[in-house]
LUMMI-330645 format. One record per residue (C-alpha): y, z, x. Coordinates in steps of 0.05 Angstrom, whole numbers, plus 5000, padded with zeros to 4 digits. Layout:
<r py="Y" pz="Z" px="X"/>
...
//
This chain:
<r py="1694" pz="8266" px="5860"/>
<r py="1674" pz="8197" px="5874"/>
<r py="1678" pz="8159" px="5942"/>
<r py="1739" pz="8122" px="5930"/>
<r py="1781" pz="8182" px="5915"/>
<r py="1743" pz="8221" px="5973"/>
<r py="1771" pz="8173" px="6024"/>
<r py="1835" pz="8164" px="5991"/>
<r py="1839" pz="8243" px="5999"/>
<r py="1823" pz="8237" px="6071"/>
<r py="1874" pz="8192" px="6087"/>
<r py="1924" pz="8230" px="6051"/>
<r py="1908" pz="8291" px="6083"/>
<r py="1906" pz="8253" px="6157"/>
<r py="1979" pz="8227" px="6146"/>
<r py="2009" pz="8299" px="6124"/>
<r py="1976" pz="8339" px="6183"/>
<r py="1998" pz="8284" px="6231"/>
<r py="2067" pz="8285" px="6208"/>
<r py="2077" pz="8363" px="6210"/>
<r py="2053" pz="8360" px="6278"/>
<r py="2092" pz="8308" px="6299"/>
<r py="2152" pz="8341" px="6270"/>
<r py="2145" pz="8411" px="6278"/>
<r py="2073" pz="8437" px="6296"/>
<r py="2042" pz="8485" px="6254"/>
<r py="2082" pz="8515" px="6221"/>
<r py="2137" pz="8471" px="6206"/>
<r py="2206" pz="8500" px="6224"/>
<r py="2280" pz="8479" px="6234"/>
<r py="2260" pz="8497" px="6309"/>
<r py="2218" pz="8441" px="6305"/>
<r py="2277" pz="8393" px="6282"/>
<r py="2305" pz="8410" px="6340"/>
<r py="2255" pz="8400" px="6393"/>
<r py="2227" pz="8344" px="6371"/>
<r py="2278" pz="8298" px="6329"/>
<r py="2342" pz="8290" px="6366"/>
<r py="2409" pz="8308" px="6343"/>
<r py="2463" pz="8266" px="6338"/>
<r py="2535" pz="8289" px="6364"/>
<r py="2568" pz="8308" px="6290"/>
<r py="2503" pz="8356" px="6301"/>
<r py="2501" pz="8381" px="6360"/>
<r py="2571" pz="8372" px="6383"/>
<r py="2592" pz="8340" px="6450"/>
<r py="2656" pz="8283" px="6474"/>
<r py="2671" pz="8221" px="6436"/>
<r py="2712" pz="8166" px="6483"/>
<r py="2744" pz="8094" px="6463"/>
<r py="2750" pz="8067" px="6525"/>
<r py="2799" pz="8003" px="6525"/>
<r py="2782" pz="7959" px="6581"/>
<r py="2843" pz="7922" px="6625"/>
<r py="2816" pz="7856" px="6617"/>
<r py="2875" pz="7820" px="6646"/>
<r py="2853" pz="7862" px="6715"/>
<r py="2790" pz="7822" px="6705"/>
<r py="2826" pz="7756" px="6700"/>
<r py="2864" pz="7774" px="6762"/>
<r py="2809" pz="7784" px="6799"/>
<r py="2779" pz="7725" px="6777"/>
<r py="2832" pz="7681" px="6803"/>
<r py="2835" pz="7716" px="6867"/>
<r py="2763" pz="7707" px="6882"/>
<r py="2789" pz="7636" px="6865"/>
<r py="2835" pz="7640" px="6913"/>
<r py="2785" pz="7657" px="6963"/>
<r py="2729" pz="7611" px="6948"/>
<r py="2786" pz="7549" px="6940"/>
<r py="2805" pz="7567" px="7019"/>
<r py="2744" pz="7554" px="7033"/>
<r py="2719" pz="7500" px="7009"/>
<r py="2786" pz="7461" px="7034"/>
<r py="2770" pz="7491" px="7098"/>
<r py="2697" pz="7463" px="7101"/>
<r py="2721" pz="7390" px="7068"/>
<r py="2777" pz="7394" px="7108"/>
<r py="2828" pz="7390" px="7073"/>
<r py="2893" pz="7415" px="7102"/>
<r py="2941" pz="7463" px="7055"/>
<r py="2989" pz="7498" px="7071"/>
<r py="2983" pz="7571" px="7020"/>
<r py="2947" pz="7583" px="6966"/>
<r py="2967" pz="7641" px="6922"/>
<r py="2953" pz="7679" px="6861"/>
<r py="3020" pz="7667" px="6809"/>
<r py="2990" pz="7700" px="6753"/>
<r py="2931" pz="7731" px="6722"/>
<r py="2900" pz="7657" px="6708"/>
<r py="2946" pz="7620" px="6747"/>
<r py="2946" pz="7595" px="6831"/>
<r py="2990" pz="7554" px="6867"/>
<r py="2968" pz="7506" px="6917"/>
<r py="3030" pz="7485" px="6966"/>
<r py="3042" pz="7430" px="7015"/>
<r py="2971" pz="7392" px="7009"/>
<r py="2971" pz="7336" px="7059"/>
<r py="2984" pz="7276" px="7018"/>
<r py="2933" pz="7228" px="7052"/>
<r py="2878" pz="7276" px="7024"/>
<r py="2912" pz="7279" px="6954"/>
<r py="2857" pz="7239" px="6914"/>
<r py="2808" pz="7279" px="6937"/>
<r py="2844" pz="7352" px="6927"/>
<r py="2848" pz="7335" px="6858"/>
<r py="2773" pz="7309" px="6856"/>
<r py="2753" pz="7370" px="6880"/>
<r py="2788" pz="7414" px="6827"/>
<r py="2756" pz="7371" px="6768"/>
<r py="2695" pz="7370" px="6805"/>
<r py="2687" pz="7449" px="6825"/>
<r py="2732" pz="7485" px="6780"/>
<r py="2723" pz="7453" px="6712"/>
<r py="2748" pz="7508" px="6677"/>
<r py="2823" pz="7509" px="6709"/>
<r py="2877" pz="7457" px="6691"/>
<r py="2917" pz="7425" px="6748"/>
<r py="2986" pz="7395" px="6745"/>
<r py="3026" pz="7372" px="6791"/>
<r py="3093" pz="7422" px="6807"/>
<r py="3158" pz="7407" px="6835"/>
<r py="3189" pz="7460" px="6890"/>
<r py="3206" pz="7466" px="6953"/>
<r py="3147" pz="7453" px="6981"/>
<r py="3122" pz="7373" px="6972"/>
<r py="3047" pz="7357" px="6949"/>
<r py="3050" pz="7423" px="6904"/>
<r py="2997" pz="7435" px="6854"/>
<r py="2993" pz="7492" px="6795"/>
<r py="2927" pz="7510" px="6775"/>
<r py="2922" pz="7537" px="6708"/>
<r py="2853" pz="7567" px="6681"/>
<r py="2843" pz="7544" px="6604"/>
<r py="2850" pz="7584" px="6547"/>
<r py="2781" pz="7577" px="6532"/>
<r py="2750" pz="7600" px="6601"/>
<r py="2798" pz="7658" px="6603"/>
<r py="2778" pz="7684" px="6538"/>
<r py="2710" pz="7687" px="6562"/>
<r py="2724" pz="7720" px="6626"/>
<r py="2758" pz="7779" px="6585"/>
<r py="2695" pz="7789" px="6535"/>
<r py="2649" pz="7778" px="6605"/>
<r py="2696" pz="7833" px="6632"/>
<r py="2675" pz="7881" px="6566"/>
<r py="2608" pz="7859" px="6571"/>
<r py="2606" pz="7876" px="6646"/>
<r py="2631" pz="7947" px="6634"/>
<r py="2592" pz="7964" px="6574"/>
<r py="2530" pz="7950" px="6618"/>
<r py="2553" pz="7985" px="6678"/>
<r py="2566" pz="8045" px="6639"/>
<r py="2504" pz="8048" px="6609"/>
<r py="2477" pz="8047" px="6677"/>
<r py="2515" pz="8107" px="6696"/>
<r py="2503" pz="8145" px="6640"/>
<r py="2429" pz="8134" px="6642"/>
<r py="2435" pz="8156" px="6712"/>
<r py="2466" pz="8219" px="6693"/>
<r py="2410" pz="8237" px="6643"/>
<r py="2452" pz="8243" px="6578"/>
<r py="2406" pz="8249" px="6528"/>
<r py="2414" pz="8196" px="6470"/>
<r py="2485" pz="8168" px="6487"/>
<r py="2522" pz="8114" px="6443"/>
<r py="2548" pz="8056" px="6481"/>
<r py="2569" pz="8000" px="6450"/>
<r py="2634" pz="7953" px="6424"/>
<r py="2685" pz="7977" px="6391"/>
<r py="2749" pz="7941" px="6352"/>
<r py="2759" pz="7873" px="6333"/>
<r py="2764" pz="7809" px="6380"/>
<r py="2831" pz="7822" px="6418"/>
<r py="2825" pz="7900" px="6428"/>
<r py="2761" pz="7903" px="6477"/>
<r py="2740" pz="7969" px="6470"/>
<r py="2675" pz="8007" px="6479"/>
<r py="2658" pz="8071" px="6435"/>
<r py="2619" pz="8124" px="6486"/>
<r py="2594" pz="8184" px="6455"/>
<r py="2554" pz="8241" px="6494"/>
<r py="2515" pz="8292" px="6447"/>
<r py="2512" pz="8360" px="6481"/>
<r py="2552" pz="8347" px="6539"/>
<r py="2581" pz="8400" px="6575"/>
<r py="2626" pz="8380" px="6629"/>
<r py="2671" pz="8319" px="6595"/>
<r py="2716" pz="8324" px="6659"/>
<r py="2655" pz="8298" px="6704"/>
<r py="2633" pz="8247" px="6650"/>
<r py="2699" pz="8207" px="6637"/>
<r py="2712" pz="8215" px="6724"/>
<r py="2650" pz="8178" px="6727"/>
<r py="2651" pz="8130" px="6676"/>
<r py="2717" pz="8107" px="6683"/>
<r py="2719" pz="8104" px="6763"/>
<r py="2719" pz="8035" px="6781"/>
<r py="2679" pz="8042" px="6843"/>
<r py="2703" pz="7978" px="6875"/>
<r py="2682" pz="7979" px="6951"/>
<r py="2722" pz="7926" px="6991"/>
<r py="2711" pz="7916" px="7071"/>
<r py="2778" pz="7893" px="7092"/>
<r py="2806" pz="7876" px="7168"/>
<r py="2859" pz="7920" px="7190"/>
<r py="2918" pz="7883" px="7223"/>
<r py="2963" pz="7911" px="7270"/>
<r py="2960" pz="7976" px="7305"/>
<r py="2919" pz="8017" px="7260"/>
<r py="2948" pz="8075" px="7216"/>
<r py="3021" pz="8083" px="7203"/>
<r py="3054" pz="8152" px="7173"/>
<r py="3098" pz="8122" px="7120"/>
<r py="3095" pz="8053" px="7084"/>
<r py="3166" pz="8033" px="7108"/>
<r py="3136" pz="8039" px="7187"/>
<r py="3074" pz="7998" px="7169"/>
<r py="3125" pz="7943" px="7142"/>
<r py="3168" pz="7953" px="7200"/>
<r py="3119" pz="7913" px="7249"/>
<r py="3126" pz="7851" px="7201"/>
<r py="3204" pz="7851" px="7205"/>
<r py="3207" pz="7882" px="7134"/>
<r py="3170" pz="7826" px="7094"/>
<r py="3098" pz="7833" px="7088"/>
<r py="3058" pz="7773" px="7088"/>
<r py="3035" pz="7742" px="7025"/>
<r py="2969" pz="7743" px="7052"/>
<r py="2965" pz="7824" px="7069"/>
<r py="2978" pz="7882" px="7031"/>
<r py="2990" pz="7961" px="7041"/>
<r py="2943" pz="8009" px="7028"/>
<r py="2941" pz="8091" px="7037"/>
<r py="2892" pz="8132" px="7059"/>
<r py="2838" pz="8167" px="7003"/>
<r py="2860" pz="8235" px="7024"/>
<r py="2910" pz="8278" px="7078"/>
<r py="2911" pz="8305" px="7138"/>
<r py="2914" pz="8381" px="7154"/>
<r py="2990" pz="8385" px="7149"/>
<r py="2984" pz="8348" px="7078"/>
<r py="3007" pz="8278" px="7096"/>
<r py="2971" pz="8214" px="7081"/>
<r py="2962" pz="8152" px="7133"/>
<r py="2976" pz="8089" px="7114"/>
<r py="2939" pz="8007" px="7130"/>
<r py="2959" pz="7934" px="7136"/>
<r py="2893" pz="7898" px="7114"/>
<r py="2881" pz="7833" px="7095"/>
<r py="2887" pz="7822" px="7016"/>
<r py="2821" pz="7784" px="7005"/>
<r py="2761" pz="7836" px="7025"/>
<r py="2712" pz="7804" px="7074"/>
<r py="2657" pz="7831" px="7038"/>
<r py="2649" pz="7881" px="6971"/>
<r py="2616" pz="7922" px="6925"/>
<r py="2586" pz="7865" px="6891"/>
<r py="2550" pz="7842" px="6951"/>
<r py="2519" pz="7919" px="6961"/>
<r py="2444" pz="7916" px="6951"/>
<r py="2431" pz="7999" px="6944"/>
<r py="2466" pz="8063" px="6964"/>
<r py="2441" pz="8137" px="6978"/>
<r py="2472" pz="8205" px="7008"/>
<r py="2461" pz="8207" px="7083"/>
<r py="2498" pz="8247" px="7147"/>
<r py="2547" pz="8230" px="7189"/>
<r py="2548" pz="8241" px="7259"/>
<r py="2573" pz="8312" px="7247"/>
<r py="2520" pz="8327" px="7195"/>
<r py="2566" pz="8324" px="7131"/>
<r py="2549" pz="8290" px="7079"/>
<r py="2556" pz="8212" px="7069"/>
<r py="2539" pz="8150" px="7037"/>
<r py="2505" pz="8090" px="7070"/>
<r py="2496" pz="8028" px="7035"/>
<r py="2448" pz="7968" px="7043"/>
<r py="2480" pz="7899" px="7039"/>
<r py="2445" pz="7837" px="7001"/>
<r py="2420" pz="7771" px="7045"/>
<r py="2499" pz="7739" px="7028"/>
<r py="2529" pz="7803" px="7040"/>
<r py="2497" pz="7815" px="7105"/>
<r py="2514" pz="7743" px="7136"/>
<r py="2590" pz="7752" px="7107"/>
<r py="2583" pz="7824" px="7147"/>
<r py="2552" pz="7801" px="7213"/>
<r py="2600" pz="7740" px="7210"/>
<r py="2660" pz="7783" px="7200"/>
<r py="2642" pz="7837" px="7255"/>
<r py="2616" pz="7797" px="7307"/>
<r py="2690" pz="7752" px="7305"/>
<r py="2721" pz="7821" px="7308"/>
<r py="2697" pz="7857" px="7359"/>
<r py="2739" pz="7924" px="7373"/>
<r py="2786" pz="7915" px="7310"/>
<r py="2787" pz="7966" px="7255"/>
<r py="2753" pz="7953" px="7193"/>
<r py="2783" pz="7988" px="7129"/>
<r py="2718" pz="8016" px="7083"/>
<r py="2763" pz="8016" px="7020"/>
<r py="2744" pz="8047" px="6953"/>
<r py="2787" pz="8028" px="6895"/>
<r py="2843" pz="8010" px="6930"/>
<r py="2853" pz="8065" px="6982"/>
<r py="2827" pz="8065" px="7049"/>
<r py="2764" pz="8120" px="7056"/>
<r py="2759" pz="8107" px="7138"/>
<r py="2777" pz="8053" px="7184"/>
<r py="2721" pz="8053" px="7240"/>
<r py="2724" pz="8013" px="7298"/>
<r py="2678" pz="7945" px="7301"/>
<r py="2633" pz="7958" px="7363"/>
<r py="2584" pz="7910" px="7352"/>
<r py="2556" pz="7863" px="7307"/>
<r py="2533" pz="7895" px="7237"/>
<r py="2490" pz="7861" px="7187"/>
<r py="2471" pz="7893" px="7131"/>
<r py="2473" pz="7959" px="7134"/>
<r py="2541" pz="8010" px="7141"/>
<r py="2569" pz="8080" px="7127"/>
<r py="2629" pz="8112" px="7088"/>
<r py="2651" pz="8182" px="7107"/>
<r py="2695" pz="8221" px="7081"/>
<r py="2746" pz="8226" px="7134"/>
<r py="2772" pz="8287" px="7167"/>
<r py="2759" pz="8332" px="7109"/>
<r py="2685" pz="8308" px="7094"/>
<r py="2659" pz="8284" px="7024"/>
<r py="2615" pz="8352" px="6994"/>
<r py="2557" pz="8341" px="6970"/>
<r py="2569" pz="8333" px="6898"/>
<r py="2624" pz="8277" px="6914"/>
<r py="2577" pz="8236" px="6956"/>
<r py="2525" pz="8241" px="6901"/>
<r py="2576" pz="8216" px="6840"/>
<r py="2600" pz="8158" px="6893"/>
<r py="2529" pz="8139" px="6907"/>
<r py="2514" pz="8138" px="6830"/>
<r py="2574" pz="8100" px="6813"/>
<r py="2563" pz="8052" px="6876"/>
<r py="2495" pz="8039" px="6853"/>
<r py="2519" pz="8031" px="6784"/>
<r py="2559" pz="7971" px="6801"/>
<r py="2626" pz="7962" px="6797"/>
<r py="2665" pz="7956" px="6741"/>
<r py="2700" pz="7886" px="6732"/>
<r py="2773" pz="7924" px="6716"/>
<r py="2808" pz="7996" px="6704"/>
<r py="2802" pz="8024" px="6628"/>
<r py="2843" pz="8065" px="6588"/>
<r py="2828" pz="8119" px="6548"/>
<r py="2849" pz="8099" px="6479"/>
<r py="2815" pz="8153" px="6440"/>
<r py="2784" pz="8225" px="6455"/>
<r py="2748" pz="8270" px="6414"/>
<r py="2713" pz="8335" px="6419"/>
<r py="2663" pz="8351" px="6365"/>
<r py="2640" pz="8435" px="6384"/>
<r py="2573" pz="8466" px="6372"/>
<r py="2596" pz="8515" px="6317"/>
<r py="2618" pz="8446" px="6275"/>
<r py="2546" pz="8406" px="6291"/>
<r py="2516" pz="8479" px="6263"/>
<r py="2566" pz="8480" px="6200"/>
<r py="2542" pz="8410" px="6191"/>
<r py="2474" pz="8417" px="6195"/>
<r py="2477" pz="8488" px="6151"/>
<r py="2518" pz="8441" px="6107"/>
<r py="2473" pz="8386" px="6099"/>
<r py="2409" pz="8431" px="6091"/>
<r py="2436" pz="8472" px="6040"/>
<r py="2456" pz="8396" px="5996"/>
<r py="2384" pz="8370" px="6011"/>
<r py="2348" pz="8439" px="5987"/>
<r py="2396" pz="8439" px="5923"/>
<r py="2375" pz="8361" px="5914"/>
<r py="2305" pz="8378" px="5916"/>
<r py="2312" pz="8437" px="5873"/>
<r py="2342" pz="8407" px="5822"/>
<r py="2295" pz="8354" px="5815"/>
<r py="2239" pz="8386" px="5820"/>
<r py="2262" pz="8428" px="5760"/>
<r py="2280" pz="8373" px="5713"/>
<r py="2219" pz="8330" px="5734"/>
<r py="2170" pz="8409" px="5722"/>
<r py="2208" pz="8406" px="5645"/>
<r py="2219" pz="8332" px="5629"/>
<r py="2143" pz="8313" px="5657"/>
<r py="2112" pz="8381" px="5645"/>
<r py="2048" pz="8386" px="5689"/>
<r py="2049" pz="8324" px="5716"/>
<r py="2114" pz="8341" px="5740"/>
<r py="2072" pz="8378" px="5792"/>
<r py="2052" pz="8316" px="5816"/>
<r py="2125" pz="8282" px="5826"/>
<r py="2134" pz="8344" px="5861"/>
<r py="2081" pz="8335" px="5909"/>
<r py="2096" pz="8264" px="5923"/>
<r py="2166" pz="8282" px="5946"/>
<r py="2157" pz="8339" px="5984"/>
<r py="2098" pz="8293" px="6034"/>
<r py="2156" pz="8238" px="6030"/>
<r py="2199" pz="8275" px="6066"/>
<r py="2142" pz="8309" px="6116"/>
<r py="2125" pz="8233" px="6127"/>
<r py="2192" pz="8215" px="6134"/>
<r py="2210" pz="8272" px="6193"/>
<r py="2152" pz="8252" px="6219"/>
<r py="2165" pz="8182" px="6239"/>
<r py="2241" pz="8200" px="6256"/>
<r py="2201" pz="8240" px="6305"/>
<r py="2147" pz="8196" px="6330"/>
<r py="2207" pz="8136" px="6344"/>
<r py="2254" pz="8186" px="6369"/>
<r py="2302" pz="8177" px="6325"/>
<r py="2370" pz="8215" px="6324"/>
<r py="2392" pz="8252" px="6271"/>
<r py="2465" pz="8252" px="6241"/>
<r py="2500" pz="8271" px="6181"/>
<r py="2501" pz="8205" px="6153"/>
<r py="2426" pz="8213" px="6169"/>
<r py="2424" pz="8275" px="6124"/>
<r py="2459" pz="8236" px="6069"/>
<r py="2403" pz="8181" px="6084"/>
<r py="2347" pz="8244" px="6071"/>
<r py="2377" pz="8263" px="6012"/>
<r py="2382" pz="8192" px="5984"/>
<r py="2309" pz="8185" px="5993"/>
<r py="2293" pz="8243" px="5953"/>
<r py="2326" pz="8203" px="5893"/>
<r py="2294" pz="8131" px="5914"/>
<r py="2229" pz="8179" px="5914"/>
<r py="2243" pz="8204" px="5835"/>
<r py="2270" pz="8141" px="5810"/>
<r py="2197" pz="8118" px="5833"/>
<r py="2152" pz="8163" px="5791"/>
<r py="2203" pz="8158" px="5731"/>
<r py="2187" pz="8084" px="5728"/>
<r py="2114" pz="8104" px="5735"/>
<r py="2115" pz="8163" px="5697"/>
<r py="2150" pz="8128" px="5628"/>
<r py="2103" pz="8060" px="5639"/>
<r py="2040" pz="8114" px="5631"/>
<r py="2090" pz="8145" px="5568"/>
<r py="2085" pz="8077" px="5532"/>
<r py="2012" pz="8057" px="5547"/>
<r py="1989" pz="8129" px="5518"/>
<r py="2036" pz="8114" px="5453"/>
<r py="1999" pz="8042" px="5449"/>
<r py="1934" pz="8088" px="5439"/>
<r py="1901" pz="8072" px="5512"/>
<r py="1861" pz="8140" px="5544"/>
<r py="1892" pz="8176" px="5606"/>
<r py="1847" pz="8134" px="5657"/>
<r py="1865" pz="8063" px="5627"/>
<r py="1943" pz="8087" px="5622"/>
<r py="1947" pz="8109" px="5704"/>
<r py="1909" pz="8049" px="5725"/>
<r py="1951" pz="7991" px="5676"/>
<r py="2017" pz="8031" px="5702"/>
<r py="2013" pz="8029" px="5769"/>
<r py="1984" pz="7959" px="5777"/>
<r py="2048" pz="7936" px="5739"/>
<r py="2089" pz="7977" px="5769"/>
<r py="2075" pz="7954" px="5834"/>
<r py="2107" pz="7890" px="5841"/>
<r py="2176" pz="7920" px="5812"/>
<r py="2169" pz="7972" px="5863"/>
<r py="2155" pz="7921" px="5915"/>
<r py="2214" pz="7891" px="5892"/>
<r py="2271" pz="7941" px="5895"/>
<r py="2241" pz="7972" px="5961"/>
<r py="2247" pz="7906" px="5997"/>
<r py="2305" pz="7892" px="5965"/>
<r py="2343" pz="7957" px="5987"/>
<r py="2292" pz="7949" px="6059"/>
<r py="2336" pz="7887" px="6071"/>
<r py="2403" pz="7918" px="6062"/>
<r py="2393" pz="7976" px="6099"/>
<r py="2363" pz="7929" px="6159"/>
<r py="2437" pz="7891" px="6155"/>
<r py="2464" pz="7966" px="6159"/>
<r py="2431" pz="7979" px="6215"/>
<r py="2441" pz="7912" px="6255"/>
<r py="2513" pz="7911" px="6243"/>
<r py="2541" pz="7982" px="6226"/>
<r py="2581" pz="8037" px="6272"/>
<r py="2535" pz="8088" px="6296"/>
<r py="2544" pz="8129" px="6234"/>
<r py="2516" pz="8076" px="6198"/>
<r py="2462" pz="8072" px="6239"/>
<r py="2437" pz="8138" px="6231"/>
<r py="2435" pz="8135" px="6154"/>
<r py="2405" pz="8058" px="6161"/>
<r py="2345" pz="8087" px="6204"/>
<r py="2336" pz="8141" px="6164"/>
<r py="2341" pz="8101" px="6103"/>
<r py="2286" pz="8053" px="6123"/>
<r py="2230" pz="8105" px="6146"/>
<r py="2248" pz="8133" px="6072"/>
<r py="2235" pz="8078" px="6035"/>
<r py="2173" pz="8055" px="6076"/>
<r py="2138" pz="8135" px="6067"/>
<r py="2164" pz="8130" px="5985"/>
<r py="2123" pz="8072" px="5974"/>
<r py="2057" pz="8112" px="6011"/>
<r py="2075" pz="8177" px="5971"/>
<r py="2101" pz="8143" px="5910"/>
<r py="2039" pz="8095" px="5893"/>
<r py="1984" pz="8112" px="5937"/>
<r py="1997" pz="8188" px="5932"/>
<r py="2017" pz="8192" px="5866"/>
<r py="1957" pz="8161" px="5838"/>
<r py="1898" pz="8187" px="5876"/>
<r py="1931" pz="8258" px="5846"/>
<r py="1921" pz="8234" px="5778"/>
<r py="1850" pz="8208" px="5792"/>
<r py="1834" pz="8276" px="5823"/>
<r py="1861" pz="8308" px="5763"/>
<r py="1824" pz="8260" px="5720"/>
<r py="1761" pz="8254" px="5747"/>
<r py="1753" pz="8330" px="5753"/>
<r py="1773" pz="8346" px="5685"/>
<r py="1727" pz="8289" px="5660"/>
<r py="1783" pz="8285" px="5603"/>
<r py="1802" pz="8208" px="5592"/>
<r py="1842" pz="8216" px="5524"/>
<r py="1902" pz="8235" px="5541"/>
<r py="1946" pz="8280" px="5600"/>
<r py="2004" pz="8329" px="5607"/>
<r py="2058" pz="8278" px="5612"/>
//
């Protein structure tokens, strides 16, 4: 055996032991699939979600914070108005603004809030101005909203520790959904509470006396009409005897989630469990600003939308407070899921679950019996026509495909790729990309033995030639499946990746393989006239 087959042996043999560790250790087994390539969830079962996400929320929220910043900057210019409310998702109304100041209202508006339309309405209020946002910004606002949740989901998820999840877009441009799935999960309950609580912590100023028992009493110390600035909100949970409390707070919080900095699981004063929370450098000057002006008020800690606890302000605070859980405690389990979806962020608006699907263990294991027992009868067969058709260098084909696939659960396992049915369908396909390779190989050596060259001149003249068509249709099908993968539903993913690796290992075993064989066979047999072919 000369050198250059002696190395070419060596690397050979370096690339199959690698790859059987990598994918199963010695020896190879389907235990070793499962421990070190990861199994997708039409494998090993678990929750599929479509979440639809209430984008118009996020437009509403939007044009309060609007509202809010709007107030303020009249304030600072000042500007006198008198209300400014929210009449629509993407629509305010500015009333009665003082008519010497009208020029600059209006400069303001262009000048600050490019992205809303203003027009000047007629009602019963003089100097009245509608502000509309345009179409253009608010379609923006509801793919920010989808982008928004997609990411703060992730960040849940990956806080829970789901191994391999699918997060990503789902539908077409008006339908903002996100596809979740969870392989392996066992508690679906806890995974959609958590994923689909908005976690939206508001600090809002109590008004009036504090706690009322009914909603009709907390409206009663208003005269019956609320004002359009303050709104009605009940308690998170009851009392002993079952009943809830109810709070007049101001609508616009003075400070919320999005200005929270971090959040962990702490202890109250009577040693249950809590959550503290740190505030960021604008959240703690809102905060001290808002506490020190209201000095033995109550401050409402609200979590999407109902009050948690109402403290009294004592002193200043800066940037640093505490949510209990009231008179029945948080345990420790609910403090933990608040802290992780706290930390999390908050999501931008409420979602829906549009679509839910359970996939069970005993179908991932039908599945993956399923798609065994096609990829053993693929190789099988080939490997018998390829034995009778090619005769003994059949043997060789053979070979070749059997270390393609060791290569090519190798890699999966090396990247970490998932494996899913349409990834099975992807292994199988290989196997034929694999055989279609040594058929062009293995009738190009055919023709050059019929034109009257030896064995040695045949294998070398065929697999130079061969090359560049090989070359060709790998890169060519390389390129599609790399559009597959970029663009395609998860499904299509998993074949795509598995496709790839494939075709990459075919063209190691196919060429490089597949003729150091012959030149061992060759070169030990001395024989240069001809070979079983």
């Amino acid at each position: 055996m000369n050198k250059r087959i002696r190395t070419r042996s060596i690397v050979i043999l370096a690339i199959t032991v690698l790859s059987i560790v990598l994918f199963a250790g010695l020896p190879p087994s389907l235990a070793g699939l499962k421990k070190n390539i990861r199994l997708g969830l039409d494998l090993k079962g678990g929750i599929q979600l479509v979440l639809q996400v209430r984008v118009e929320e996020a437009l509403r929220t939007t044009t309060d914070q609007t509202v809010q910043a709007l107030q303020a900057q009249l304030q600072k210019d000042n500007i006198s108005v008198r209300q400014i409310t929210r009449t629509g998702n993407d629509k305010l109304e500015a009333r009665g603004v003082d008519p010497t100041r009208d020029a600059d209202f209006r400069n303001l508006i262009s000048g600050t809030y490019p992205e809303w339309d203003i027009t000047s309405s007629q009602g019963e209020v003089p100097n009245t101005y509608t502000l509309q946002m345009k179409n253009k910004a608010a379609a923006e606002y509801r793919v920010a909203a989808v982008d928004q949740a997609l990411r703060t989901i992730e960040n849940r998820i990956n806080s829970m520790g789901v191994t391999e999840p699918v997060i990503q877009k789902r539908g077409g441009a008006n339908e903002y959904e996100i596809l979740v799935q969870f392989p392996g999960i066992d508690d679906p309950e806890k995974v959609k509470g958590i994923i689909g609580k908005p976690a939206l912590l508001e600090l809002k100023l109590v008004q009036g006396t504090g706690s009322f028992p009914t909603r009709e009493a907390a409206l009663q110390q208003f005269g019956g009409v609320l004002p359009s600035n303050l709104e009605i909100l009940e308690s998170s949970k009851a009392d002993s005897s079952g009943a809830k409390s109810y709070y007049v707070v101001n609508k616009v919080a003075g400070v919320s989630g999005r200005d929270l900095k971090t959040a962990g699981v702490s202890r109250d004063e009577n040693g249950r469990p809590a959550v503290s929370f740190d505030l960021n450098a604008a959240g703690a000057e809102k905060f001290g600003r808002l506490t020190e002006e209201n000095i033995h008020k109550l401050l409402a800690i609200v979590l999407d939308g109902q009050v948690v606890s109402a403290p009294s302000i004592n002193s200043r605070i800066s940037d640093r407070g505490q949510i209990t859980g009231g008179g029945a405690g948080f345990s420790q389990d609910e403090a933990h899921d608040l802290v992780l979806v706290l930390k999390s962020g908050a999501l931008p608006a409420g979602m829906d679950y549009a679509e839910e699907s359970v996939v069970g263990a005993s179908l991932g294991a039908d599945s993956i019996r399923h798609g065994i027992l096609a990829a053993v009868i693929a190789l099988t067969s080939v490997i018998v026509f390829v034995l009778i058709y090619y005769r003994a260098s059949g043997i060789n084909a053979t070979v070749a495909m059997i270390l393609n696939l060791v290569v090519l659960f190798g890699a999966m396992a090396y990247f970490g790729s998932t494996l899913t049915l349409p990834g099975i369908a992807g292994v199988i396909l290989t196997i034929g990309v694999g055989i279609d390779s040594n058929v062009l190989i293995f009738e190009r050596i055919r023709e050059e033995l019929r034109a009257g060259k030896t064995a040695v001149s045949s294998v070398a003249t065929s697999f130079s030639r061969v090359f560049v068509t090989l070359v060709d249709t790998h890169l060519a099908a390389l390129i599609s499946a790399t559009f597959l993968f970029l663009f395609g539903t998860s499904a299509i993913k998993g074949f795509a990746v598995t496709l790839v690796i494939g075709l990459v290992s075919n063209m190691f075993t196919a060429v490089f393989v597949s003729r150091t064989l012959f030149e061992m066979v060759l070169a030990r047999k001395g024989r240069t006239d001809t070979i079983s072919i």
